[in-house]
VOGU-3710 file (C-alpha; in Angstrom, 3 decimals, decimal comma):
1> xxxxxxxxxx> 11,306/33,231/26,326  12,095/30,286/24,676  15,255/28,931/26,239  14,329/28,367/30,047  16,630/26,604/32,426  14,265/25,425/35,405  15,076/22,575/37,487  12,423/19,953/37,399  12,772/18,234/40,775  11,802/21,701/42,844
11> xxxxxxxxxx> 10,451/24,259/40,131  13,360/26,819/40,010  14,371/28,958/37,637  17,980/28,176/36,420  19,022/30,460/33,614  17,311/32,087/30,745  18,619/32,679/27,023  17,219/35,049/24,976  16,920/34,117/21,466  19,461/35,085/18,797
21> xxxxxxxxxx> 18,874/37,733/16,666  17,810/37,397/12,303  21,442/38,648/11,865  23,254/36,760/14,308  21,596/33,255/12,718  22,874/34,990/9,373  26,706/35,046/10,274  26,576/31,744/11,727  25,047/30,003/8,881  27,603/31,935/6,562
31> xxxxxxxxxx> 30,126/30,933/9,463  29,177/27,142/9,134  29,307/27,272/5,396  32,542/28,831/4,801  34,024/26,000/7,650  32,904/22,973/5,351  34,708/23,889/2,276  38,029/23,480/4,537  36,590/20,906/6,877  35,765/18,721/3,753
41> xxxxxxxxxx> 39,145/18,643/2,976  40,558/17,434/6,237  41,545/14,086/6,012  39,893/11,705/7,978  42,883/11,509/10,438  42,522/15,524/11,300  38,724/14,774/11,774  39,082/12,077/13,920  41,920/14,066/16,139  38,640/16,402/17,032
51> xxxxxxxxxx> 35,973/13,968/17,438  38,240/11,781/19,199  39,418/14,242/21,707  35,666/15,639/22,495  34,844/12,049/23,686  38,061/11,857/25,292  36,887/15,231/27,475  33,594/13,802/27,911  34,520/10,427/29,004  37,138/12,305/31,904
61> xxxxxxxxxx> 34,680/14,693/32,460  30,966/12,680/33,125  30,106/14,302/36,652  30,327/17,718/34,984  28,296/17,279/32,128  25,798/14,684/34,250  25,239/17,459/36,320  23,828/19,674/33,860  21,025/16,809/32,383  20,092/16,235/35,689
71> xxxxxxxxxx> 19,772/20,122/37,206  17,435/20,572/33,343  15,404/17,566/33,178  15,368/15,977/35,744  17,298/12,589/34,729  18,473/10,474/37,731  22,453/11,221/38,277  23,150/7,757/37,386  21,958/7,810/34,385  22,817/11,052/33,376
81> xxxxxxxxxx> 26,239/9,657/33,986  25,697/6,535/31,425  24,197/8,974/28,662  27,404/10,996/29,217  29,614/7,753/28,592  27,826/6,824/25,714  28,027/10,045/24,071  31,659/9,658/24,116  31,612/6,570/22,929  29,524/7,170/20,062
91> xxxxxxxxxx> 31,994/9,723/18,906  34,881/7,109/19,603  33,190/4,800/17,269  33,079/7,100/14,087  36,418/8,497/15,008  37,280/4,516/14,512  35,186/3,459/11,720  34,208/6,164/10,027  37,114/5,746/6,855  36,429/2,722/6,856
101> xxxxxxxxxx> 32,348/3,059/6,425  32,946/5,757/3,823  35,532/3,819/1,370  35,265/3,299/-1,996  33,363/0,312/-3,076  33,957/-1,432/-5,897  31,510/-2,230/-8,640  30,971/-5,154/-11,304  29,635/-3,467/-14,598  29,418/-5,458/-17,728
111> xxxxxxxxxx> 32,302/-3,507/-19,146  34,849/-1,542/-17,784  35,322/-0,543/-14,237  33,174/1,429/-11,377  32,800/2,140/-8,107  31,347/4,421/-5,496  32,848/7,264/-3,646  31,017/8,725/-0,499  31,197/12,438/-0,334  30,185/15,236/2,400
121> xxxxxxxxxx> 27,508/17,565/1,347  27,038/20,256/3,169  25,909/22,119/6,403  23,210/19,667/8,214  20,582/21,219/10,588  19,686/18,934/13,242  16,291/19,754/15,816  16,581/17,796/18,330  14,639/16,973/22,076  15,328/17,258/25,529
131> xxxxxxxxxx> 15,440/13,440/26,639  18,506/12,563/25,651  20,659/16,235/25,966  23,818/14,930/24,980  23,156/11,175/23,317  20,902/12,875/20,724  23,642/15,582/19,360  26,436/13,161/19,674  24,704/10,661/17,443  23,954/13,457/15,072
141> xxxxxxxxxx> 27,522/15,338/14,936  29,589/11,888/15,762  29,070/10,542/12,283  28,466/13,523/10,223  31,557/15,529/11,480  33,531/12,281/10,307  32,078/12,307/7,304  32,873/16,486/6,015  29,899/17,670/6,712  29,517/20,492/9,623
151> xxxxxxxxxx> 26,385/20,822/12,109  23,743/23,695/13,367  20,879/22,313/15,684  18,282/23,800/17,659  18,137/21,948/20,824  15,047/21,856/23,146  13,903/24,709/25,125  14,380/23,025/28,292  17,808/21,965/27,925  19,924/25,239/27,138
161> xxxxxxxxxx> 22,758/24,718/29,358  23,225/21,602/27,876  22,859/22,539/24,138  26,007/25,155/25,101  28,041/22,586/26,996  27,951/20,661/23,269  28,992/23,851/21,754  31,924/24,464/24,159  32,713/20,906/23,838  33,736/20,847/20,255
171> xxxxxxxxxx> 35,571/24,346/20,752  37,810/23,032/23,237  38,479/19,803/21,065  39,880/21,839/18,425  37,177/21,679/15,889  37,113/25,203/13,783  34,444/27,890/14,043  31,670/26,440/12,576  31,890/23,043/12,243  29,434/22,367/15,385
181> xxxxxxxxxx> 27,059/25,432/16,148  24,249/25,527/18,725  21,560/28,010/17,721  19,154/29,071/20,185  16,569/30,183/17,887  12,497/30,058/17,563  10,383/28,113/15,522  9,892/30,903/13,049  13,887/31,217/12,533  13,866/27,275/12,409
191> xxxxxxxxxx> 11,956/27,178/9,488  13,877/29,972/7,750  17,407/27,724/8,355  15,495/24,821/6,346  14,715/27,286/3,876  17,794/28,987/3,715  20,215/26,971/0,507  22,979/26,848/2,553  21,325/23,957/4,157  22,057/20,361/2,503
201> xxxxxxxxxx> 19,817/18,274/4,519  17,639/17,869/7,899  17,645/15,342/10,509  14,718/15,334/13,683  13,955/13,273/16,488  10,923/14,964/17,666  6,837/14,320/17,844  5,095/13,051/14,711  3,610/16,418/14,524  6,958/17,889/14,453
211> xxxxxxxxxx> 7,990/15,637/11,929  5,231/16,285/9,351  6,008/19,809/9,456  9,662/19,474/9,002  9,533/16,728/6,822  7,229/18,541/4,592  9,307/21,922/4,660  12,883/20,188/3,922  10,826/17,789/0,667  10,054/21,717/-0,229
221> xxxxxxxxxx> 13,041/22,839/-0,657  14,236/18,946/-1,870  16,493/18,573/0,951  17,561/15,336/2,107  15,973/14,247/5,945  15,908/11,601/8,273  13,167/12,023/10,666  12,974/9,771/14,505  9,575/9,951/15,990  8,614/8,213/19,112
231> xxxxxxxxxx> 7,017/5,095/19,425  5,125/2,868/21,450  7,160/0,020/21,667  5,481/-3,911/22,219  7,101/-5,934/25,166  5,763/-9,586/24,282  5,912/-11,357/27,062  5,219/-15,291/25,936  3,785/-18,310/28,045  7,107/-19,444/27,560
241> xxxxxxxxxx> 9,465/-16,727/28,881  11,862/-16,372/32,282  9,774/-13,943/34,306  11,963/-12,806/36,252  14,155/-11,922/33,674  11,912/-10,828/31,871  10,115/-8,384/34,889  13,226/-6,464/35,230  13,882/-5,733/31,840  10,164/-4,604/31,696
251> xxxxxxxxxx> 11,159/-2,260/35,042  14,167/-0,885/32,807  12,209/-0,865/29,434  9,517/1,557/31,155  11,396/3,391/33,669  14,445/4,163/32,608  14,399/7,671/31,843  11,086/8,196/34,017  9,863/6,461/30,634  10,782/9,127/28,765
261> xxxxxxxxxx> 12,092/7,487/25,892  11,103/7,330/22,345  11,952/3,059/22,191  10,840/2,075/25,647  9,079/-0,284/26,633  4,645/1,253/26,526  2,523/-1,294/25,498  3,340/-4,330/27,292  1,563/-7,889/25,975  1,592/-10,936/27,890
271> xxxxxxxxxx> 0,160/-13,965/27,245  -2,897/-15,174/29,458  -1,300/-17,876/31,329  1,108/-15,893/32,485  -0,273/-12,586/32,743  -0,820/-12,871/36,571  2,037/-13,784/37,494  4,043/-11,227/35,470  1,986/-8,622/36,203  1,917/-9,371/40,201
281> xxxxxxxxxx> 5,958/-9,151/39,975  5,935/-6,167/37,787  3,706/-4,203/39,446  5,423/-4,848/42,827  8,542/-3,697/41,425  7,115/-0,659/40,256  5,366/0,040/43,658  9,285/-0,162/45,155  10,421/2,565/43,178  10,632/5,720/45,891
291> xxxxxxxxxx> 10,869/9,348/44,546  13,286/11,726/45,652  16,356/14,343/44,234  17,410/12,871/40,770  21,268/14,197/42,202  20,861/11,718/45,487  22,453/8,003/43,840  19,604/6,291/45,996  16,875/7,968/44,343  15,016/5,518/42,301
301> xxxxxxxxxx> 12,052/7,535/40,964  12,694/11,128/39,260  10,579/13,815/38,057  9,369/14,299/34,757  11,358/16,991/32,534  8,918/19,628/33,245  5,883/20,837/34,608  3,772/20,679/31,007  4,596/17,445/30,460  3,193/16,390/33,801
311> xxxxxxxxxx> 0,261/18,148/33,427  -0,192/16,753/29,619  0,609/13,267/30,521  -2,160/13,329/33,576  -4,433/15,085/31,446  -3,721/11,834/28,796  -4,325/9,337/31,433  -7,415/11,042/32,463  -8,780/10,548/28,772  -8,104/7,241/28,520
321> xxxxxxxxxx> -10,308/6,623/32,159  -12,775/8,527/30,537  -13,096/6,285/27,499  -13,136/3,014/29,533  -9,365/1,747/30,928  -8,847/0,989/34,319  -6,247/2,174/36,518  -4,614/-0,686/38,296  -2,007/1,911/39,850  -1,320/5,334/40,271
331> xxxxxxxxxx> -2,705/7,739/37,892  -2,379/11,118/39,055  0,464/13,297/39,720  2,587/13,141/43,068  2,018/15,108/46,126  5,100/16,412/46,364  7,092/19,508/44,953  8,408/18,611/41,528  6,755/17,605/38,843  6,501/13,671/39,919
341> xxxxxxxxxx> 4,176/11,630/38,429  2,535/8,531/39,675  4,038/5,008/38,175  0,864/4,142/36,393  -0,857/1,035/35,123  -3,583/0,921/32,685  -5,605/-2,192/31,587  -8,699/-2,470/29,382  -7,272/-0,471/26,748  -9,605/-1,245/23,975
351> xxxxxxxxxx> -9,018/-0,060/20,471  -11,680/2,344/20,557  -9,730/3,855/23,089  -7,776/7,127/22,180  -4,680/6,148/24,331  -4,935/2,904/22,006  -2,990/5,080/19,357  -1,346/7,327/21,358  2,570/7,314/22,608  2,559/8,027/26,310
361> xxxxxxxxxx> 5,675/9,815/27,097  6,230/9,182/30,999  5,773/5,899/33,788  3,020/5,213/32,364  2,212/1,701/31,191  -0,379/-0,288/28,845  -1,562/-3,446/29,824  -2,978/-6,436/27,559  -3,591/-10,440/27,922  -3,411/-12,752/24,789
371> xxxxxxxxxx> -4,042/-15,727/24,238  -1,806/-16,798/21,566  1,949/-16,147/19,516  -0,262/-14,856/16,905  -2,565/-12,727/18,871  -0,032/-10,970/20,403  2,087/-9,837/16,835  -1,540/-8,718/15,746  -1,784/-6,524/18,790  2,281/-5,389/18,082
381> xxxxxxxxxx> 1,693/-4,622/14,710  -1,757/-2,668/15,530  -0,094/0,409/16,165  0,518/3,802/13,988  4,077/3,704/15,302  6,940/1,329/14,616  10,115/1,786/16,285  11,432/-1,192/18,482  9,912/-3,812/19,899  10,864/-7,156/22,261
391> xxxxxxxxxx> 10,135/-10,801/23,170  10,750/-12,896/26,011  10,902/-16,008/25,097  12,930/-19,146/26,345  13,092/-20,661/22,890  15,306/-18,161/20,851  14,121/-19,820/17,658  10,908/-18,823/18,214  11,674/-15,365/19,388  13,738/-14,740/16,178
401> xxxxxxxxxx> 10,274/-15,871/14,232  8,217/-13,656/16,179  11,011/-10,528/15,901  10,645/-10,832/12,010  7,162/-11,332/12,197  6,313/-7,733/14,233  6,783/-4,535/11,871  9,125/-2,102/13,564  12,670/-0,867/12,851  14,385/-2,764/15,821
411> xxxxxxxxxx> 13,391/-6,022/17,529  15,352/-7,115/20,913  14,990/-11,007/21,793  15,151/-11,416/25,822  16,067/-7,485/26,656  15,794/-4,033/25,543  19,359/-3,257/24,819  19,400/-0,297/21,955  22,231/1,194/23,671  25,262/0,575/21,242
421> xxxxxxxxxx> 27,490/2,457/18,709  27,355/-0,032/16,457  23,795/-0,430/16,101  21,521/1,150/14,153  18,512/2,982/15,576  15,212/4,077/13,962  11,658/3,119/12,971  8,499/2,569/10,532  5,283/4,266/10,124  5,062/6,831/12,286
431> xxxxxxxxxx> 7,716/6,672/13,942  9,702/8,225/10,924  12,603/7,304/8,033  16,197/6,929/8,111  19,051/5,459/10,800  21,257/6,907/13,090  24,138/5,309/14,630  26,030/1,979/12,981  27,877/2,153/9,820  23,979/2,806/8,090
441> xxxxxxxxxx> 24,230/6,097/10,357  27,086/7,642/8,785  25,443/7,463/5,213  22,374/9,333/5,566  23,619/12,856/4,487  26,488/11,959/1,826  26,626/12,066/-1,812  27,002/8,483/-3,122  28,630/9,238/-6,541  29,121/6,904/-9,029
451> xxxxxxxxxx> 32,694/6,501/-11,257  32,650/4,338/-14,418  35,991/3,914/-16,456  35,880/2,542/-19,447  37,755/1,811/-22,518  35,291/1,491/-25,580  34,187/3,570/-27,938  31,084/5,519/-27,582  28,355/3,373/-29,468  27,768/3,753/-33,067
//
């Protein structure tokens, strides 16, 4: 079964979906395809009536669709709630912007005149995880929708009720058969939609190992992608800095999300003299956080989204003992029902060290002392990823100088703030190509066609 429903926080058994059939994936393709060449056409006005309207419904709506995140994977209600917001707000933004983002521009040639037009191109497959249910597709069919193009995704197997909430979302908004499917389909089928010509391009926020695989199929069939891979984020934490500022944003950075988060905070590097300190106040914040039902608002600590990825992420931290880091705190998994996990604290994480390379998806966190500015961008930049990053630093000069100095795709000075419309998110490396969100977000899957008018003759 591939689409399970099974409540993280005691075990049960939801729902179950079976998956579609070879046919049924065949109509709605054709379905999707036949919508663009009239959604294409809709001016951006008529587009924006429909993405405007779904983030109306989910901004009056949060507690219903929060509910959902948190019965699948186990988010805390809280901020189930925020992810709701901000998935209406990020299809606000391109219901705002997106004519705007998408206008002509003007060119200088040596002759004549030029410019640029943006056009849609097609039906756009989107794959997407379980983290962020609703964030993840909104950030995807937000700025695409605006721009012509019409959406299929596969959502996670975890998170089916959600994937159909989506669906219904965009029904009840108005927008035509088509222009936003959810297919609950297998792996197999997903690589026959990335096959399949009516497909124009590919975007995937998944594992690395996911990505290669997809990546490589949609350069196959020379398909345009954007792929967002995980990370594993440097806080630098400088002699320098505002601790306590700087301790709760590294409480946030890990745990928000039980960690689950492709640009939180993992690998966190502090200089020597005040790596005692920091760590004494981060670790007793961490101790404070109390597990319980993600639904009660005074839980603090939630389970992870499911029992594998409990079981994986011990089995990771168990590796890493096993080739030399120390456990400061926790480690193992939680005595409870659920699948809780220990708030964890590795040191001694030496580069020999598998979990040196690795992204570790959960409260788990990474531990290092420094001893200088330059020691700890060496230690940033030693990574296969390259997502986000941050520095705490009291002198902002100097944290701009060490944000351009660390390779990633994002760099926050004194927080960890990605959340934004307007900004755009992805990484380097490993952690994949292309942007989502901000104006950059809109242009990944449109045909930037060039016009030249001119009035010479042809040369002789």
């Amino acid at each position: 079964m591939s689409y399970q429903s099974i409540n993280p926080y005691n075990g049960k058994t939801l729902k179950t979906f079976e998956d579609i059939s070879d046919d049924q994936l065949d109509v709605a393709l054709k379905t999707a395809a036949a919508c663009f060449e009239t959604w294409r056409k809709k001016t951006f006005a008529e587009r924006a009536a429909v993405v405007a309207k779904a983030g109306a419904i989910l901004r009056a709506r949060v507690d219903e669709f929060a509910r959902l995140v948190t019965l699948e994977m186990g988010k805390l209600i809280n901020e189930a709630r925020g992810e709701v917001r901000f998935s209406g707000d990020i299809l606000a933004y391109y219901a705002k912007n997106a004519e705007c983002f998408l206008a002509p521009e003007t060119l200088q040639p040596a002759h004549g005149e030029a410019y640029v037009e943006s056009s849609p191109i097609g039906v756009i497959f989107g794959v997407e995880p379980w983290n962020f249910p609703y964030y993840q597709l909104a950030r995807v069919a937000g700025p695409q929708l605006m721009a012509g193009n019409v959406v299929v995704v596969k959502h996670a197997g975890c998170v089916p009720q959600c994937a159909i909430a989506f669906e219904t979302l965009w029904i009840e908004a108005g927008a035509p058969a088509g222009a936003y499917t959810n297919l609950l389909i297998s792996h197999e089928q997903s690589d026959r939609v990335i096959d399949d010509p009516r497909i124009k391009g590919v975007a995937l926020t998944g594992s690395v190992a996911a990505g290669r695989g997809i990546a490589a199929r949609s350069g196959k069939n020379l398909k345009t992608s954007s792929m967002e891979l995980g990370g594993s984020d440097a806080f630098i934490v400088l002699e320098d800095a505002d601790l306590e500022k700087a301790v709760k944003w590294a409480v946030w950075g890990r745990m928000y999300n039980q960690g689950q988060t492709c640009c939180a905070a993992k690998r966190f590097i502090v200089n020597e003299k005040v790596a005692d300190k920091f760590l004494e106040k981060f670790q007793a914040a961490l101790e404070a956080l109390q597990p319980g039902d993600p639904m009660d608002e005074r839980t603090t600590k939630g389970p992870l989204s499911t029992e594998s990825a409990l079981v994986d992420l011990v089995k990771q931290v168990d590796g890493a003992v096993a080739h030399g880091a120390k456990v400061l705190m926790g480690g193992k998994r939680i005595n409870r029902p659920g699948s809780f996990m220990e708030t964890t604290i590795l040191t001694d994480v030496t580069p020999g060290n598998p979990a040196f390379r690795e992204e570790f998806f959960g409260p788990v966190v990474l531990f290092f002392r420094v001893k200088s500015e330059d020691d700890a961008v060496a230690l940033a930049n030693d990574s296969d990823f390259g997502l986000g990053g941050s520095v705490f630093t009291r002198d902002v000069a100097r944290g701009r100088r060490v944000a351009s100095r660390v390779d990633t795709g994002m760099m926050f000075i004194n927080n960890i703030d990605w959340s934004d419309a307007a900004l755009p998110f992805g990484g380097i490396k490993d952690s994949g190509y292309g942007r989502e969100l901000g104006s950059m977000g809109i242009q990944q899957f449109v045909n930037k066609k060039l016009v030249r008018i001119a009035t010479g003759d042809a040369p002789a």
